[in-house]
C-alpha positions, 0 to 999 in steps of 0.5 A: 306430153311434157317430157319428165326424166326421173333420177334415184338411188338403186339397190346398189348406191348408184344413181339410175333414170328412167325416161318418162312423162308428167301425167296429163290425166284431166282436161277443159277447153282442149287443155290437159292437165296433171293435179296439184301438187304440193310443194315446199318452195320453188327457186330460180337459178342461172349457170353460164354457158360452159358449165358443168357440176362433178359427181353430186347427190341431189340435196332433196326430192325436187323438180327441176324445170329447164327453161333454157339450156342443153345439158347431158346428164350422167351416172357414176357408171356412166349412162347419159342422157340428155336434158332440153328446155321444156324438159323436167329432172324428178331428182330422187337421187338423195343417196348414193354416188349421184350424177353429173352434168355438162351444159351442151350448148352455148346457152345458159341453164335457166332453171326453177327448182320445186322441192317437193316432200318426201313422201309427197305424190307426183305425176310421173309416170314411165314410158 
């Protein structure tokens, strides 16, 4: 199971999240695997340890992969979780107050970013 936290915009404005997984439905050679999906672009980004970001939307529907740092993410009302590596963000929160986040540890956040289309279908799916 790869650990997913999907982030979007309530009926409200406020930023909501809901934990879950990246569906894993298929499998060869005692793998599983999720299908494709199609995306628009992918970038890598680094932010040093102590880092932290004030109240802001996502700029567009993305995943965001961490490869390396601890971070607690939060909403404007003030609900928290936390983001390890090997977690992904499914950031729909393009609207709205948005969230913030504070890296946790003394490692850097190693990310990729993977815009993924509006309307496009993932693999998330709640627990």
């Amino acid at each position: 199971m790869i650990r997913c936290v999907r982030i979007w915009t309530g009926p409200d404005g406020d930023t909501l999240f809901e934990e879950g997984a990246v569906d894993l439905p298929k499998g060869e050679r005692g793998d599983v695997l999720s299908g494709t999906v199609e995306a628009a672009s992918i970038s890598f980004r680094e932010t040093e340890p102590g880092g932290s970001f004030s109240p802001h939307r996502a700029p567009t529907r993305q995943f965001v992969i961490t490869l390396a740092g601890t971070l607690e993410f939060r909403t404007a009302k003030g609900a928290t979780f936390t983001i390890r590596p090997g977690d992904i963000l499914l950031a729909e929160d393009t609207t709205g107050s948005g969230h913030s986040w504070r890296l946790m540890d003394d490692q850097p956040w190693r990310r990729a970013y993977v815009i993924v289309g509006a309307d496009t279908p993932v693999p998330f799916i709640k627990s």
